[in-house]
OpenMM code with the backbone's topology and positions (N, CA, C; nanometers):
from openmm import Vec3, app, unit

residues = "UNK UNK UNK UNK UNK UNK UNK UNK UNK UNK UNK UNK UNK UNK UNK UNK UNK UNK UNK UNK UNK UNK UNK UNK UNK UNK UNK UNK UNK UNK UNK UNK UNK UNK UNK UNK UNK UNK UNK UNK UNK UNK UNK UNK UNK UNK UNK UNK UNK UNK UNK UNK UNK UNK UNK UNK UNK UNK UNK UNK UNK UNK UNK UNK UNK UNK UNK UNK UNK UNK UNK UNK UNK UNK UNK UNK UNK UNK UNK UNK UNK UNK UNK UNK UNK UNK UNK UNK UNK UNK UNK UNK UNK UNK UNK UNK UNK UNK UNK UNK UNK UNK UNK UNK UNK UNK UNK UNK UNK UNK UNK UNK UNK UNK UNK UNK UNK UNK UNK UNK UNK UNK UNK UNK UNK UNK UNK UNK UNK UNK UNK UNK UNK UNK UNK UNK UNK UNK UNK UNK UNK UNK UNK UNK UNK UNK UNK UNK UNK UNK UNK UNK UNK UNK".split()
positions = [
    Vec3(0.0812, -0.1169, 0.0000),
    Vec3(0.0000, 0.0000, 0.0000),
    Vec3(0.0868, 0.1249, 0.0000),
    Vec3(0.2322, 0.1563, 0.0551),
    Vec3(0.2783, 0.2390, 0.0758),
    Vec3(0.3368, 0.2618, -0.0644),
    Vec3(0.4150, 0.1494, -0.1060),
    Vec3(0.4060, 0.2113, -0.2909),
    Vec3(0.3071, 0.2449, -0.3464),
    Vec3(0.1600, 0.2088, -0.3165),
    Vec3(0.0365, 0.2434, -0.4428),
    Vec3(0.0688, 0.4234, -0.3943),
    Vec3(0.0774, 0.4794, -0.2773),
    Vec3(0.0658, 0.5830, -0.1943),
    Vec3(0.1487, 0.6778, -0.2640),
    Vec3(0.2906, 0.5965, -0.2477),
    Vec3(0.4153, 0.6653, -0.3784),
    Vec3(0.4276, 0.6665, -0.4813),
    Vec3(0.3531, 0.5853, -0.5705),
    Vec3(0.3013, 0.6209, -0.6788),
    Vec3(0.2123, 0.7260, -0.7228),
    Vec3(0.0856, 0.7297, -0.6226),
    Vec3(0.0119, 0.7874, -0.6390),
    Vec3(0.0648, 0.9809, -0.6581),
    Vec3(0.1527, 0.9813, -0.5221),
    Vec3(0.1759, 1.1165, -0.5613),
    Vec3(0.3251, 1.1557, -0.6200),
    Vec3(0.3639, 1.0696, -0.6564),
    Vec3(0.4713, 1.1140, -0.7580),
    Vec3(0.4401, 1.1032, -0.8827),
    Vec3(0.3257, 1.0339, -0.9617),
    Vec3(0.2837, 1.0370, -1.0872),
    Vec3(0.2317, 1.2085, -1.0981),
    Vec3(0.1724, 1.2487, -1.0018),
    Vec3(0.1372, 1.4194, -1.0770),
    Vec3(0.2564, 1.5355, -1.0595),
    Vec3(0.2984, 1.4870, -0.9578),
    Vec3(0.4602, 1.5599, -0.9285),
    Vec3(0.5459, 1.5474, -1.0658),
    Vec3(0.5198, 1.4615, -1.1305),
    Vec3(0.6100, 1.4219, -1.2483),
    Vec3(0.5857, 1.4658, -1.3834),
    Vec3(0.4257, 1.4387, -1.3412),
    Vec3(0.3370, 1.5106, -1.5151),
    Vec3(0.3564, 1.6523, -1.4715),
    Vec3(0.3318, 1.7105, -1.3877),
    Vec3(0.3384, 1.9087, -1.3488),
    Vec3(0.4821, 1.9077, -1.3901),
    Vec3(0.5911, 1.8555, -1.3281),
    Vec3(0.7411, 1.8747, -1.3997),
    Vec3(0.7547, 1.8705, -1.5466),
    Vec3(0.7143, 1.7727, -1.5976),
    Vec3(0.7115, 1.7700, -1.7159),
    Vec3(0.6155, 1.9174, -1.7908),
    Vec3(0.5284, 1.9263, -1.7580),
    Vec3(0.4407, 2.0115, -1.8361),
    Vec3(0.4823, 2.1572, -1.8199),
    Vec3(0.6020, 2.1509, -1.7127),
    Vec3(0.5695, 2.3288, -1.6721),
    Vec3(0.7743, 2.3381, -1.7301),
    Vec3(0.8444, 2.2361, -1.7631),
    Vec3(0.9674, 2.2289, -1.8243),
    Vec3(0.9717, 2.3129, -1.9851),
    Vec3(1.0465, 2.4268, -1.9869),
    Vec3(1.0433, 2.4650, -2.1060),
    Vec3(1.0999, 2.4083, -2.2421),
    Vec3(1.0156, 2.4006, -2.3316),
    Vec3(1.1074, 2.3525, -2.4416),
    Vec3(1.2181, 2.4631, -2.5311),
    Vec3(1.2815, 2.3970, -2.5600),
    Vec3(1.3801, 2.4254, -2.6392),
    Vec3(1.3682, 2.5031, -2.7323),
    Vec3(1.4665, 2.6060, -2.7880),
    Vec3(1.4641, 2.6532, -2.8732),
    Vec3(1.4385, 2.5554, -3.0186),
    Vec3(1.4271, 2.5684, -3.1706),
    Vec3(1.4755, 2.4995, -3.2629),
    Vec3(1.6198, 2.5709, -3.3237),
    Vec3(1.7272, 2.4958, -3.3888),
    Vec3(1.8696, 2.5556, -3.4100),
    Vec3(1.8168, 2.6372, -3.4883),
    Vec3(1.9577, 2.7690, -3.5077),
    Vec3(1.9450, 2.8307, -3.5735),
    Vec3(1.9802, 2.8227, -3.6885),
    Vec3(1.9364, 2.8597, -3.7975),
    Vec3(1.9493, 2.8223, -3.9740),
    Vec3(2.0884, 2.8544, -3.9861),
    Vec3(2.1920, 2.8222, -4.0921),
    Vec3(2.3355, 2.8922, -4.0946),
    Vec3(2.2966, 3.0673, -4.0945),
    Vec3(2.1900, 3.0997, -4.2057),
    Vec3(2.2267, 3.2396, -4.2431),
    Vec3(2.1480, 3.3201, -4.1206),
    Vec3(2.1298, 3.2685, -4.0093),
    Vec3(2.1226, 3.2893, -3.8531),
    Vec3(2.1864, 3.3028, -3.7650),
    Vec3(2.2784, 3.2363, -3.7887),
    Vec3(2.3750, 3.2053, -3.6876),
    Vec3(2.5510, 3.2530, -3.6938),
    Vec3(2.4876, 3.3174, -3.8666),
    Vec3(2.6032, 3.4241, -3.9073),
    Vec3(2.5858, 3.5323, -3.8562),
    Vec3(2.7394, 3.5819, -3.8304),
    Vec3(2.7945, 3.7082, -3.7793),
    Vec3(2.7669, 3.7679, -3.8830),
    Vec3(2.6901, 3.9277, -3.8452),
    Vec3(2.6870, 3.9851, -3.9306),
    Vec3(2.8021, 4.0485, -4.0609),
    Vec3(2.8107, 4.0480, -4.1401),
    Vec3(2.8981, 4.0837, -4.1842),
    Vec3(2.9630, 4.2440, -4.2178),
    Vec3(3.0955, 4.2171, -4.1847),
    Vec3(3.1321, 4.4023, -4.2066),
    Vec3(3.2417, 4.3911, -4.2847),
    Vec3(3.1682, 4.5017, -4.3738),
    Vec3(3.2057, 4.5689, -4.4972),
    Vec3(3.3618, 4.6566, -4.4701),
    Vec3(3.4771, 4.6097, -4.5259),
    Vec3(3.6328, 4.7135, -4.4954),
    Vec3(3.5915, 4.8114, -4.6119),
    Vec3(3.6500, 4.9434, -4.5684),
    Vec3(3.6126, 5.0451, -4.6790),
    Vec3(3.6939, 5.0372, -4.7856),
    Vec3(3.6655, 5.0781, -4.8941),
    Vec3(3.7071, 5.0318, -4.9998),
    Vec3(3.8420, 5.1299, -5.0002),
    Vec3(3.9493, 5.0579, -5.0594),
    Vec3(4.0772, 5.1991, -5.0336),
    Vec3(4.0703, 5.2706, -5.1661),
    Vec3(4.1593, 5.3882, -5.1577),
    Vec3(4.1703, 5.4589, -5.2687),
    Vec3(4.1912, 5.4459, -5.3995),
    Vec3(4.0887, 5.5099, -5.4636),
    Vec3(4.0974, 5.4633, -5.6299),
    Vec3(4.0840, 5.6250, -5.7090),
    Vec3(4.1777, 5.6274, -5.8260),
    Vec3(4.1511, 5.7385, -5.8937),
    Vec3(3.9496, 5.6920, -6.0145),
    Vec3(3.8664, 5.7935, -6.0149),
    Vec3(3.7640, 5.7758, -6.0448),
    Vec3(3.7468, 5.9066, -6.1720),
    Vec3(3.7881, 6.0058, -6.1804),
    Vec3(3.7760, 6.0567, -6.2655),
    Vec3(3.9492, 6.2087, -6.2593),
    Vec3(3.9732, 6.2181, -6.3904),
    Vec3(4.0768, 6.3069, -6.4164),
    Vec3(4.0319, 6.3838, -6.5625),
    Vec3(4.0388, 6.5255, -6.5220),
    Vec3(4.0297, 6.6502, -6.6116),
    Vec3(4.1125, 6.7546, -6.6612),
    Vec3(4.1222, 6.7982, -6.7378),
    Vec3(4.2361, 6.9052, -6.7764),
    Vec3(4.1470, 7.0165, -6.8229),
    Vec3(4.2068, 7.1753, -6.7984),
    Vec3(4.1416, 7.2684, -6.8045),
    Vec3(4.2609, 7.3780, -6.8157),
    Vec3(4.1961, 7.5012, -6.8142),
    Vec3(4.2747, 7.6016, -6.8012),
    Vec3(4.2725, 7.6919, -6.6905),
    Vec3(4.1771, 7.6255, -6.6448),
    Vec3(4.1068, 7.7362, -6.4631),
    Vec3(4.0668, 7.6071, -6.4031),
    Vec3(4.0815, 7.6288, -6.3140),
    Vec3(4.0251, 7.5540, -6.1081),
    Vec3(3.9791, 7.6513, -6.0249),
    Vec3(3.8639, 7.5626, -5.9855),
    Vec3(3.7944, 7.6806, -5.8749),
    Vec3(3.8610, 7.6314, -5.7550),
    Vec3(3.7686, 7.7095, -5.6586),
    Vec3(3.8360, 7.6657, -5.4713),
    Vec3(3.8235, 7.4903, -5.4400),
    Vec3(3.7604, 7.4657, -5.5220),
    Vec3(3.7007, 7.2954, -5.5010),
    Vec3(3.7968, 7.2368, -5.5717),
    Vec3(3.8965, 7.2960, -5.6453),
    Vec3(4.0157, 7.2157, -5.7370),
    Vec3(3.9381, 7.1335, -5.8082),
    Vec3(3.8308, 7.1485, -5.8806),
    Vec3(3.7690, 7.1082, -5.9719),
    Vec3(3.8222, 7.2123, -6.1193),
    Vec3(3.8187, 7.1287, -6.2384),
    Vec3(3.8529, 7.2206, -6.3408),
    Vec3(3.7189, 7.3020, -6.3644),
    Vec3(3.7457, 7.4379, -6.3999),
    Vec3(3.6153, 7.4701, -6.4470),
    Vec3(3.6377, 7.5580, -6.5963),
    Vec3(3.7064, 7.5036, -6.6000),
    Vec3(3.7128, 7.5620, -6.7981),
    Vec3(3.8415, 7.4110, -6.9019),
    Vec3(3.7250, 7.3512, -6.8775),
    Vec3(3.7237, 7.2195, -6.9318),
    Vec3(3.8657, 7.2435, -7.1160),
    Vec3(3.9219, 7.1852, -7.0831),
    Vec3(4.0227, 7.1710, -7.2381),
    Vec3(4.0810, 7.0649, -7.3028),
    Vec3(4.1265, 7.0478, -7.4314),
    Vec3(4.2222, 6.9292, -7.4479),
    Vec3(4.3367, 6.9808, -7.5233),
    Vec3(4.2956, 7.1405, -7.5604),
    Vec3(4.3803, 7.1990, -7.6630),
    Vec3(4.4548, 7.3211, -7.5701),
    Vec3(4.5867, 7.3489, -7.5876),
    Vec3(4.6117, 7.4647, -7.4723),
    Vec3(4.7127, 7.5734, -7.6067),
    Vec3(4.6850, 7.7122, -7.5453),
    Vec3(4.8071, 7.7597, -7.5633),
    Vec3(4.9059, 7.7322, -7.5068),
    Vec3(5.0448, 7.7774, -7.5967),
    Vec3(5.1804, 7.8297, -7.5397),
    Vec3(5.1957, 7.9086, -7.4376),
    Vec3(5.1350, 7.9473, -7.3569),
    Vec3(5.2027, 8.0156, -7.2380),
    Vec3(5.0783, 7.9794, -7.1401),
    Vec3(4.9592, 7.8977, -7.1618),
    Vec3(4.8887, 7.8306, -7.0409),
    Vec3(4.9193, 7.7566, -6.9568),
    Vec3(4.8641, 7.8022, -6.8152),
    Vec3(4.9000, 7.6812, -6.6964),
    Vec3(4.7690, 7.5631, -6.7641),
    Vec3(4.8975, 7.4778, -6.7344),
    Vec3(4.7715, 7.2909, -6.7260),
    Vec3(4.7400, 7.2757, -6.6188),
    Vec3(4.6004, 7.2477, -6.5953),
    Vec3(4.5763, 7.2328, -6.4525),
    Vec3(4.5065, 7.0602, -6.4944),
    Vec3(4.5060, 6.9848, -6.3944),
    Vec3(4.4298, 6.8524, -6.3699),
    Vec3(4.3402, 6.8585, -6.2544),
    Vec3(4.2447, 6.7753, -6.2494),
    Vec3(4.1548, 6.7707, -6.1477),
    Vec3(4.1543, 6.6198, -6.0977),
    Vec3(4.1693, 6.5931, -6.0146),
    Vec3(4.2259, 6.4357, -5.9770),
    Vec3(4.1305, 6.3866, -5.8765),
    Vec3(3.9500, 6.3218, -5.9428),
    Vec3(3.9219, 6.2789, -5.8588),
    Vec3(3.9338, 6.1273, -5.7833),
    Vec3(3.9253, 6.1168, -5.6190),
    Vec3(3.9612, 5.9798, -5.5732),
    Vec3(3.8014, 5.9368, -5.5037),
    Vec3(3.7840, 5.7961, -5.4697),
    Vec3(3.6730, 5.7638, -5.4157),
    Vec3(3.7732, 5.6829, -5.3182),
    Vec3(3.6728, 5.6053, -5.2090),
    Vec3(3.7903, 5.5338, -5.1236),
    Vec3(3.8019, 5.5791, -4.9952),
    Vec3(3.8920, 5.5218, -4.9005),
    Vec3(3.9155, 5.5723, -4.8190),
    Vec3(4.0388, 5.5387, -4.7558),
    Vec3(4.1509, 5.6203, -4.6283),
    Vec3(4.3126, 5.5705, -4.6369),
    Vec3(4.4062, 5.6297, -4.6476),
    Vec3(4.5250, 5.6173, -4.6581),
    Vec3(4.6289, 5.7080, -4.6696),
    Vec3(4.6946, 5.6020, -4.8485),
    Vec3(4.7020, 5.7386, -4.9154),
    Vec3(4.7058, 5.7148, -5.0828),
    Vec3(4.8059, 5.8197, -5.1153),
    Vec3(4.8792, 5.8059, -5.2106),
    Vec3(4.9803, 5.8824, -5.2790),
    Vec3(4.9999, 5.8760, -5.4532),
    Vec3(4.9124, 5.9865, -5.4870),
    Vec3(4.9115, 5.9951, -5.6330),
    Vec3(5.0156, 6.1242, -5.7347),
    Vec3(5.0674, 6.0444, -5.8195),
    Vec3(5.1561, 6.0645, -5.8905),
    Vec3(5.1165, 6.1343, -6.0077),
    Vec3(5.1409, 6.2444, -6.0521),
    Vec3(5.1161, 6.3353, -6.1975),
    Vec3(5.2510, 6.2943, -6.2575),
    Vec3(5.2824, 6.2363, -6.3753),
    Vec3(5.3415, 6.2961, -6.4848),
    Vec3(5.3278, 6.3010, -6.6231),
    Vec3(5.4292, 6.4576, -6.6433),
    Vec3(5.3426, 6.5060, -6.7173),
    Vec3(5.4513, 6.5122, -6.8692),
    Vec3(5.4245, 6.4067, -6.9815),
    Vec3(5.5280, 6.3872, -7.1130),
    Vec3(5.4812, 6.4942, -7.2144),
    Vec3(5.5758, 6.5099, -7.2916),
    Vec3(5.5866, 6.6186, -7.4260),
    Vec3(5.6045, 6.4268, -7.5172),
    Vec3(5.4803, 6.4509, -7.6304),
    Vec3(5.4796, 6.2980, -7.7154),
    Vec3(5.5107, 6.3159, -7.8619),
    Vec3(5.6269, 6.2861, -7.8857),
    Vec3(5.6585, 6.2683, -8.0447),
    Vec3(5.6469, 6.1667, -8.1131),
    Vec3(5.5817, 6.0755, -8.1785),
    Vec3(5.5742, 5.9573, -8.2234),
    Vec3(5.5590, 5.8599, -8.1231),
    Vec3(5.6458, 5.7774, -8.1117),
    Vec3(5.6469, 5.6910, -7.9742),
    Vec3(5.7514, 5.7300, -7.8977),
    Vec3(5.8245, 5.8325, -7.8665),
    Vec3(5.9264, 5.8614, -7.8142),
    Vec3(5.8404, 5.9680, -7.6651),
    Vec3(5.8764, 5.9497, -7.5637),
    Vec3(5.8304, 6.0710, -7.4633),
    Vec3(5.8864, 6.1623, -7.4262),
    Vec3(5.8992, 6.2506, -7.3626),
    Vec3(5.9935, 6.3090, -7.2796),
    Vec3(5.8907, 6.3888, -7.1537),
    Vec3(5.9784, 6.3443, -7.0285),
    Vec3(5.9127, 6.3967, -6.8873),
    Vec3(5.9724, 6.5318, -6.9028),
    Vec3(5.7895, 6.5830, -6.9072),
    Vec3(5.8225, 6.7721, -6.8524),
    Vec3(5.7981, 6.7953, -6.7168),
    Vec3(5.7379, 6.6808, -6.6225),
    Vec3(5.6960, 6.7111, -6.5007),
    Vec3(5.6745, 6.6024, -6.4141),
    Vec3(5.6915, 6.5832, -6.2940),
    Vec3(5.6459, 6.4814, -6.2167),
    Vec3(5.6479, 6.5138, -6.0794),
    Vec3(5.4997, 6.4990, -6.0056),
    Vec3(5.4495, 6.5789, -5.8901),
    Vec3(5.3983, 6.4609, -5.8183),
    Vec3(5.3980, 6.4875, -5.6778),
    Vec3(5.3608, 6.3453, -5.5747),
    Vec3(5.2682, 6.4467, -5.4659),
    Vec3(5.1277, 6.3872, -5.4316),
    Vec3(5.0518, 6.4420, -5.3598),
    Vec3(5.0497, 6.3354, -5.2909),
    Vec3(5.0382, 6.3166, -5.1255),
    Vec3(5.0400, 6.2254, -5.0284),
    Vec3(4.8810, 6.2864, -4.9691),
    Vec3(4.7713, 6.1983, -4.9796),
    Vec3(4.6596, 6.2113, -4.8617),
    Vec3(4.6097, 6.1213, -4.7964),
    Vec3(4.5205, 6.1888, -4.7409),
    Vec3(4.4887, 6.0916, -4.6279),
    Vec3(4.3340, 6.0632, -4.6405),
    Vec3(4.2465, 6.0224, -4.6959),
    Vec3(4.0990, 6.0519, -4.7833),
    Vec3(4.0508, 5.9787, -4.6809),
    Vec3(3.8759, 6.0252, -4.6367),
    Vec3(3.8328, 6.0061, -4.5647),
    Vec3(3.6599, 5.9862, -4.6463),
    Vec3(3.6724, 5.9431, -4.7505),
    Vec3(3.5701, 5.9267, -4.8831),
    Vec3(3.6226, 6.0601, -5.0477),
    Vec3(3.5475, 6.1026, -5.0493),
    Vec3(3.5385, 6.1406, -5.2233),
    Vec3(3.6465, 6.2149, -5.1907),
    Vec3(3.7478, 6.2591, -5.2926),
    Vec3(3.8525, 6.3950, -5.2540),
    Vec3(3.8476, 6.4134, -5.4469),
    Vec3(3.9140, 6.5587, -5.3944),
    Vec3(3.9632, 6.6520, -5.5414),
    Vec3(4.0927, 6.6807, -5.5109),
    Vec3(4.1471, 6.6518, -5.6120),
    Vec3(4.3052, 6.6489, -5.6047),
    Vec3(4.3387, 6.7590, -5.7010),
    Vec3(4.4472, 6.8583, -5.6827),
    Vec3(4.4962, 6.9606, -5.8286),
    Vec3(4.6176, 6.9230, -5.8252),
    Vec3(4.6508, 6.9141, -5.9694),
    Vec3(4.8119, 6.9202, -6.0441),
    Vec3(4.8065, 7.0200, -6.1288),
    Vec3(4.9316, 7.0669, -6.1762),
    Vec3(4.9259, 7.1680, -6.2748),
    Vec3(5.0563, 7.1886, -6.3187),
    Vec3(5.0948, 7.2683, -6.4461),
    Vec3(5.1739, 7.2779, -6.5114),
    Vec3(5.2056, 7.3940, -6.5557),
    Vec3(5.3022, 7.5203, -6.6190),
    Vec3(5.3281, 7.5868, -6.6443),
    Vec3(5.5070, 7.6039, -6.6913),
    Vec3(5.5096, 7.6833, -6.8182),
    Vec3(5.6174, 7.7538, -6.8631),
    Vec3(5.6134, 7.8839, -6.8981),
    Vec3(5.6345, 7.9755, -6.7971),
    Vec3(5.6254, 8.0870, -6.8715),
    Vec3(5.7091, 8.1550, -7.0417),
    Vec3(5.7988, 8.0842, -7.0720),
    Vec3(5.8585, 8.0978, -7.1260),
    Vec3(5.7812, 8.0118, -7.2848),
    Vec3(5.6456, 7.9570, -7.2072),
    Vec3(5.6098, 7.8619, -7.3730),
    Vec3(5.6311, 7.7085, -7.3844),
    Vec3(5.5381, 7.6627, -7.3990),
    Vec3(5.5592, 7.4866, -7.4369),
    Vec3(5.5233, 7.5448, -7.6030),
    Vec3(5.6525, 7.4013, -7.6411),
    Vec3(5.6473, 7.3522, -7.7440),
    Vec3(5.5368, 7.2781, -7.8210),
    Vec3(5.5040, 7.3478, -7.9290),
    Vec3(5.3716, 7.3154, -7.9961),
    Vec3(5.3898, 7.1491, -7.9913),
    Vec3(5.2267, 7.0648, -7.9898),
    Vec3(5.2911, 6.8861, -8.0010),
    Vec3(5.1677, 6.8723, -7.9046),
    Vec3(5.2389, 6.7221, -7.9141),
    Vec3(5.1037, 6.6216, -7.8193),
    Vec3(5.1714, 6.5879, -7.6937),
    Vec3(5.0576, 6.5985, -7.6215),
    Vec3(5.1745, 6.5800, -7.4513),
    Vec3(5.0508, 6.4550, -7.4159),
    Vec3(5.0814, 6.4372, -7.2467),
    Vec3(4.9897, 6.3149, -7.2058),
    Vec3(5.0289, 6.3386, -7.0092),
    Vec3(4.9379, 6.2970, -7.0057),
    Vec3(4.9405, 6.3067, -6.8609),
    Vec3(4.9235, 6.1860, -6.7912),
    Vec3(4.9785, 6.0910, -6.6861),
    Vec3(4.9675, 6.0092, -6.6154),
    Vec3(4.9106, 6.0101, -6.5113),
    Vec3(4.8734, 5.9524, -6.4368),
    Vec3(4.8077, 5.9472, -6.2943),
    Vec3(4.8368, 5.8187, -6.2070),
    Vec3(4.9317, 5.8256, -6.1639),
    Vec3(4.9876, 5.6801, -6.0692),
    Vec3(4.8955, 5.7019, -5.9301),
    Vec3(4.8632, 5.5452, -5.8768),
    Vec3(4.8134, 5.6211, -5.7629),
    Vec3(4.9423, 5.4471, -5.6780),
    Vec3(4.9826, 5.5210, -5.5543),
    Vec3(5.0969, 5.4643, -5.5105),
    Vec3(5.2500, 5.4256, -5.5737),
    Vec3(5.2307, 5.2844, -5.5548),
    Vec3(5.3845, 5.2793, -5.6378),
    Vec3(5.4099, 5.1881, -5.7901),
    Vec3(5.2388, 5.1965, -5.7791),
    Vec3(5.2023, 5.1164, -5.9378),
    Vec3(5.2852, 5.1564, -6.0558),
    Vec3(5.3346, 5.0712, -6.1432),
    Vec3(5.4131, 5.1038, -6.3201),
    Vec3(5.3164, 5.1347, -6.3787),
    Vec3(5.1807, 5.1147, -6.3567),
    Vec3(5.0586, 5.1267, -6.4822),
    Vec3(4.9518, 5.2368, -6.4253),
    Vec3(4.9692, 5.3114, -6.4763),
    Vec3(4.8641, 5.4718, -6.4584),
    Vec3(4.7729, 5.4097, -6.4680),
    Vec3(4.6875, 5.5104, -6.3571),
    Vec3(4.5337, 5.4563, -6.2938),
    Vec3(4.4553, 5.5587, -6.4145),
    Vec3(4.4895, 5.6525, -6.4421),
    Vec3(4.4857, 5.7212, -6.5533),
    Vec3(4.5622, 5.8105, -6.6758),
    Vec3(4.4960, 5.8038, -6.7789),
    Vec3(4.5871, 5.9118, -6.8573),
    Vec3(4.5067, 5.9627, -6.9800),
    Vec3(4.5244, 6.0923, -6.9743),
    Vec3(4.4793, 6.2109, -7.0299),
    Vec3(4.5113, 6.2613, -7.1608),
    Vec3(4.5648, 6.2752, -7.2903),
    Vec3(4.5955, 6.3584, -7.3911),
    Vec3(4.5761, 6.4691, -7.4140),
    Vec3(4.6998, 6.5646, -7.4273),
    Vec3(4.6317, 6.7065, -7.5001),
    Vec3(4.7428, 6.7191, -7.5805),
    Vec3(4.6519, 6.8666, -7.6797),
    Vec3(4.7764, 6.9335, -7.7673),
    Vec3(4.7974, 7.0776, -7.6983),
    Vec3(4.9296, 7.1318, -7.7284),
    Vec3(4.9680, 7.2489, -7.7259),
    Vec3(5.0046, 7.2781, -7.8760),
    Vec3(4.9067, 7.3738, -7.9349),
    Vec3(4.9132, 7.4479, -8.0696),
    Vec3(4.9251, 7.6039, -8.0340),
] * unit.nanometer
topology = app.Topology()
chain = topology.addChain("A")
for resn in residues:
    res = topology.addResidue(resn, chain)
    for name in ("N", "CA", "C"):
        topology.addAtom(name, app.Element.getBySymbol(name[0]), res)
């Protein structure tokens, strides 16, 4: 009798345990249980380059050219997207056939924190030689210009 007794009240002691026990989560799916993912900012890239005869305060060109006089400053407009510490390279050839010759070569070091405007520029007071020139745009310590430009001086 004393087991029917212990039975008796441990069978509802057991079903209430059971019933009041929480269930379980179900797992989480993989694309759940992934860390979100974070994006590194993209580093510096040259995105657009202009030649002109004027730059405003924004070192944007604002008198757009491809043809210059003899006694004009060349100006470039060097835009970057990106973000980082970047170092872009102007130079600037006089082009005879396939032969070059460096009239210029300028190194801007920044530190871009998204979009930037970069200025280069050029001048002889004394007169460039009528011909086809070309402009480069290295950005670090690359052999292959991120861009390049053509003009004439007539």
């Amino acid at each position: 009798m004393k087991n029917l007794i212990a039975i008796t009240i441990a069978l509802p002691l057991a079903t209430t345990t059971l019933a009041c026990r929480k269930s379980e989560p179900p797992p989480a799916t993989p694309a759940e249980s992934a860390a979100p993912a974070t994006t590194l900012p993209a580093p510096v890239s040259v995105s657009a380059v202009a030649l002109g005869t004027a730059i405003g305060p924004d070192k944007r060109v604002t008198a757009a050219a491809e043809s210059f006089g003899a006694k004009d400053t060349i100006y470039s407009s060097v835009e970057t997207v990106g973000t980082g510490h970047a170092r872009l390279r102007a130079r600037w050839s006089f082009v005879k056939g396939d032969k070059t010759a460096k009239v210029d070569e300028t190194t801007i070091e920044l530190d871009a924190a998204g979009p930037a405007v970069n200025e280069f520029h050029i001048s002889k007071p004394s007169g460039w030689p009528k011909g086809d020139y070309k402009l480069e745009v290295f950005l670090g310590d690359a052999e292959t210009p991120a861009a390049v430009r053509t003009f004439k001086v007539s």
